[in-house]
N, C-alpha and C positions, 0 to 999 in steps of 0.2 A: 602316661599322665604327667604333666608339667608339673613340677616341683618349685619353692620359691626358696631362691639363694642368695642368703648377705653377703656380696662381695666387696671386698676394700681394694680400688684401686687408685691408680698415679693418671690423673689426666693429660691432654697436652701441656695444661699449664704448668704444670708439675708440684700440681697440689694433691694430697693425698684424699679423697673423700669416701663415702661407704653408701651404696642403695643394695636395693633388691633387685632383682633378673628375675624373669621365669624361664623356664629352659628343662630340656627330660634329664638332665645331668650336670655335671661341673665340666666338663670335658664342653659340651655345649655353653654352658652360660662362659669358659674361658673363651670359646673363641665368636662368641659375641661380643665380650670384652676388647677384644684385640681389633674386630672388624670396625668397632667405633672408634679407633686411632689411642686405644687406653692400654694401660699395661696393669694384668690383677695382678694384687698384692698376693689378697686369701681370698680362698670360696668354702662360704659355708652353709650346711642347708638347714632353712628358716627354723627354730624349731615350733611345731604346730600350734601349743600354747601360746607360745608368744605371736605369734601370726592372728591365730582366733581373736587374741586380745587386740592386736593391732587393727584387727579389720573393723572390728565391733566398734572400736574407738572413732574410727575414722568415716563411720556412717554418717550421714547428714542425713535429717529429716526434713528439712529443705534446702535444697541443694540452691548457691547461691547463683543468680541467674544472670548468665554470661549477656552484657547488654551489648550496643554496638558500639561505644568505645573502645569497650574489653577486644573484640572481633579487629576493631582498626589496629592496636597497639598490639596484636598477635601478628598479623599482615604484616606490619611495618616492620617489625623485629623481625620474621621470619627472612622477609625480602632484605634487610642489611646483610643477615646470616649468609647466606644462599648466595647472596651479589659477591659477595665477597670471597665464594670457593668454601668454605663450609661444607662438610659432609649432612647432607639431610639429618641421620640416625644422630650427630654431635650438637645437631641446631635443637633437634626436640628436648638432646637432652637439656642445655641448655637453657630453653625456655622451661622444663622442667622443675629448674630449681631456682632461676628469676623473676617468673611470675607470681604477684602477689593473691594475687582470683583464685583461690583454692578448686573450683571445678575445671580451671582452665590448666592451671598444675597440675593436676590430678587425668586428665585428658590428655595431656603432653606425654605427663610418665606411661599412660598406655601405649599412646600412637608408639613412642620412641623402641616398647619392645618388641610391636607390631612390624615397622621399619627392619629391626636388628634381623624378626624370621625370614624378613625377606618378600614384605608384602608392598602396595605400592603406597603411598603419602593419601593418594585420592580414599582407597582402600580401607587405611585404618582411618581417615576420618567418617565413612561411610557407620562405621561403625561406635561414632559418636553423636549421630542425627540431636541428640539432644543438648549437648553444646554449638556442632556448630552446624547453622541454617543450611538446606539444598544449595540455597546457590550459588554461597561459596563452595561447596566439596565439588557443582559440577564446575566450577571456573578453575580448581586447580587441575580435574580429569582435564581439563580442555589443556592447560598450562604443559599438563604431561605428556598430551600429543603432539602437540606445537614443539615441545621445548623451551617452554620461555614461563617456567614455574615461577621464577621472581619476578620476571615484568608482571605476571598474573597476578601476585600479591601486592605488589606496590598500588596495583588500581585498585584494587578490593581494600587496602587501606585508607585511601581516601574515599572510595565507595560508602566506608562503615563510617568515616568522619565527618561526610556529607547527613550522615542519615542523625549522626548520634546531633549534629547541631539543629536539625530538624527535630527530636525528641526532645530537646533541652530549651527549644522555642517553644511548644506546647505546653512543657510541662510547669516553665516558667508564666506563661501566660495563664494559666490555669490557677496559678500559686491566688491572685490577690482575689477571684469568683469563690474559690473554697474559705477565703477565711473570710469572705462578706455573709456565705451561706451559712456557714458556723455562729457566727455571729449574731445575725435575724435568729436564727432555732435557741441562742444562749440567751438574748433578749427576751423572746417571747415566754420561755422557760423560767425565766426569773420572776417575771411580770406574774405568772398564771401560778406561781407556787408560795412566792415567797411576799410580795407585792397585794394582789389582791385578798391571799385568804384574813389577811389585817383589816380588811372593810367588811367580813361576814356579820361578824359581830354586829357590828351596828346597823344591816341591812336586816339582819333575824330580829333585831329588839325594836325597829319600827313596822308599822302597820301598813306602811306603804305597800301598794303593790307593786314589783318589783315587774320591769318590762323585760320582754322579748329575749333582748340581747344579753341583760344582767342573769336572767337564768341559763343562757346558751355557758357562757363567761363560767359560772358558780356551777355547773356540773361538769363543765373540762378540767374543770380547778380540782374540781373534789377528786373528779377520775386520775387527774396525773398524780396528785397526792397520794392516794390511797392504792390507784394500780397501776404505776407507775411501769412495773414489769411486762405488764402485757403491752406497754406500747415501747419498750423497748424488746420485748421477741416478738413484736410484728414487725419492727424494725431489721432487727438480724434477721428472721425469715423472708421478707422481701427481698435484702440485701445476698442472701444465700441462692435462692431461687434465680434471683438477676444472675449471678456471676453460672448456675447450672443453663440456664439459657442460650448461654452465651456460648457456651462447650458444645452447644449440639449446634449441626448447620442450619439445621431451620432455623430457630433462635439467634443466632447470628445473623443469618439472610434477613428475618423480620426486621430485628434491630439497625442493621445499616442502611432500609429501606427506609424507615421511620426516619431518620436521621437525614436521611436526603429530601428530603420531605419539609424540615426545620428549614426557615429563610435563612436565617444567619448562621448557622452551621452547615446549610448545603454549600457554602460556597468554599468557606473552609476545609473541608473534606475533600473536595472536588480537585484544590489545590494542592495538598498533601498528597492525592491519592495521581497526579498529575507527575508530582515532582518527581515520589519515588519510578513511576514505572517510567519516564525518558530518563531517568538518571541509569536503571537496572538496563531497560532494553539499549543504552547505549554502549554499557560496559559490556552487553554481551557479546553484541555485535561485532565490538573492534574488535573481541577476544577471537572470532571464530567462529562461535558457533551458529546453529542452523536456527532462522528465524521464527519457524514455529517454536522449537527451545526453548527460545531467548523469550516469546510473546506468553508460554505458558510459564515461566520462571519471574517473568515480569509481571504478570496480573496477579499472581500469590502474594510477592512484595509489596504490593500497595498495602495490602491491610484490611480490602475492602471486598465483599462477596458478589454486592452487586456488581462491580468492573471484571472480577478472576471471569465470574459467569458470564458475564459478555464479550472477556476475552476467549473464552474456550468456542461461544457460535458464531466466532468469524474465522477460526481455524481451517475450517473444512472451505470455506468460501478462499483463503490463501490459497490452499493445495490446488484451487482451479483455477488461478494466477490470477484473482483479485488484488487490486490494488489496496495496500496498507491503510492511504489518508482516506479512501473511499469506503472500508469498512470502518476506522476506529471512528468517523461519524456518527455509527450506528447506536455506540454506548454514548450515551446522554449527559454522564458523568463528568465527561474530557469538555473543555473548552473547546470551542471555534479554533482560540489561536493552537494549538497543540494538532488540529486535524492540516489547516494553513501549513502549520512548519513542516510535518511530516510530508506533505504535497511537493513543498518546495526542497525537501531532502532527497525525495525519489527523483524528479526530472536533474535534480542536478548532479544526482552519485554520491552525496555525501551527508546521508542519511543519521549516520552515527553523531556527527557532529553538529548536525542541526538538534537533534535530542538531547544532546550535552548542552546545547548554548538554551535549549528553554527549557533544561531542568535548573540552571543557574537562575533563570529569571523567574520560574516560579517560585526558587527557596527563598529571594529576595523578599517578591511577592506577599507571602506569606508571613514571614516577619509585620509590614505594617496591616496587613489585614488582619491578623490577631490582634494588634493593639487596639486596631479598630474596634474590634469585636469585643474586648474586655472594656473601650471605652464605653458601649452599648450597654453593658450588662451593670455597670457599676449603678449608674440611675436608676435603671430599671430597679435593682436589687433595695436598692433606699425607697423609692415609691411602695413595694411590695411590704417593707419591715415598717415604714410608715403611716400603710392603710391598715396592716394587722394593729399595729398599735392605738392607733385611733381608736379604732374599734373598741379595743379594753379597755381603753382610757374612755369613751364613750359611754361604755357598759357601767363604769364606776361610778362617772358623773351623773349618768342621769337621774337613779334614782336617790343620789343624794339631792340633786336641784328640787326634786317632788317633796324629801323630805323638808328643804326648807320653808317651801310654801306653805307646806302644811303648817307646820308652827309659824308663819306669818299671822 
């Protein structure tokens, strides 16, 4: 059984520092030591207490979640490491103790004792599935058959850098709709709690009878005042429910169906779900590997269930030497110009690079079709908070107008 031991050793740099090793002995965790180009000071073994304590401490209850920056600036630093003659087992450690991402640090110090027993790079990341995605760990296996592990990282860096400015375009486009929607719900909330229930008074002490709308207005009122709770846990349970939906595949399937469905967001989607897979199937392509592969690694990537499903029933129609641009036709999803390029990829040979030139031009794309789209929703969003308003401003006035007449 593997044992855990504090050792102090002298790096190349010839700085003294201290981690743990795991190893069936000191005999072993020394000449772990030495195979990473280190020289141990002392070895000592953990003692259990302090280990128990250390492990308990260092649990995460949400472990923080490695995004695709994090993924690029792993690549990139790897492949400087590596370009440069770097022993693999000294880069992990390395990145071990430089990375700031605590599940990405905490992932390195595994991989790097995985490495030391003598397992492969692709190997111990396999056995991280949950920091880092399939298709990086199959693009470094591919890197290892090749030989060319740091070219393999250097594309996968910019691969994640492509992706994370596609994220950071969404998520910023997204920023000014959420606080216009927050906004109508804190209006009408103020209106219906704090605003109306000040005219009760004087709608109860006249004989008027109170219309339609003014009673709809005077029991929303009363209910948000008085059970205010129940429409916030209908709230949180729909919100709950949504996100359990969403984890099953049907639920998902529904949902991104639905959504394709949406005029102004079918197209946006269509875009994103465009970009990422000629940006994926191109990287995998130049890389090597085999094109059903690259086509089932690349419909996961998108994001989107409807496309992975329509890439998986033209699979079987590839293996009978159907042509590429003649089945991705068949998903409805892809653009005209995306079936166009991949036509004009295959008669010319250089398939890879045609997917690379219109995953650039749909990233572009996409940037002003978002603004578009956020230009679309801002009006809309003011019309919608404008007619509810009306409405309670409606509701207020009208039966004070009756009360006027009346005392006329």
């Amino acid at each position: 059984m593997a044992e855990v031991f504090v050792c102090k050793v002298i790096g190349k740099d010839g700085k003294l520092s201290e981690r743990e090793i795991e190893a069936e002995n000191s005999k072993e965790a020394s000449s772990l030591i030495i195979q990473a180009g280190e020289k141990p000071i002392s070895i000592k073994l953990a003692v259990k207490q302090e280990k128990t304590k250390k492990s308990l401490a260092s649990i995460e209850l949400t472990p923080k979640k490695v995004k695709a920056k994090d993924l690029s600036l792993f690549c990139r630093q790897m492949h400087t490491m590596l370009h440069a003659g770097m022993p693999l087992i000294r880069a992990l450690g390395v990145m071990s103790e430089q990375l700031e991402h605590p599940t990405l640090k905490k992932a390195c110090a595994e991989m790097m004792n995985g490495v030391q027993k003598g397992s492969l790079f692709s190997d111990v990341m396999k056995k991280q599935k949950k920091v880092f995605p399939n298709l990086l760990i199959s693009m470094v296996e591919s890197g290892e058959m090749t030989g060319s592990q740091d070219d393999v990282l250097a594309k996968m860096a910019v691969h994640y850098q492509k992706e994370d400015a596609i994220e950071k375009k969404i998520s910023s486009a997204m920023v000014y709709p959420k606080i216009l929607i927050l906004l109508v719900i804190a209006v009408i909330v103020i209106m219906l709690t704090k605003i109306f229930p000040t005219f009760l008074g004087l709608f109860e002490n006249s004989n008027v009878e109170l219309p339609w709308p003014t009673r709809f207005v005077i029991g929303l009122s009363n209910s948000l005042v008085s059970e205010w709770y129940i429409y916030l846990g209908v709230v949180v349970a729909v919100f709950v429910m949504f996100k359990v939906m969403l984890k099953s595949p049907k639920g998902r399937r529904a949902w991104h169906k639905f959504l394709l469905k949406v005029p102004v967001v079918k197209s946006q989607i269509a875009k994103i779900a465009t970009s990422r897979f000629t940006r994926t199937l191109s990287t995998l392509l130049t890389s090597g590997l085999p094109l059903l592969a690259s086509l089932e690694m690349a419909g996961k990537v998108t994001g989107n269930t409807v496309v992975e499903d329509g890439i998986n029933e033209i699979t079987e129609d590839i293996k009978k030497g159907s042509k590429l641009s003649v089945l991705i036709a068949r998903i409805k999803v892809f653009p005209p110009m995306l079936v166009s390029m991949i036509a004009i990829g295959e008669e010319s040979g250089s398939l890879e690079g045609m997917l690379e030139r219109t995953s650039d031009f749909y990233d572009d794309e996409l940037e002003s079709s978002l603004t578009k789209m956020v230009g679309l929703l801002e009006p809309t969003m003011i019309v919608v908070m404008g007619i509810v308003v009306g409405f309670i401003v409606i509701a207020m006035m009208w039966p004070m107008m009756s009360m006027f007449q009346t005392y006329k």
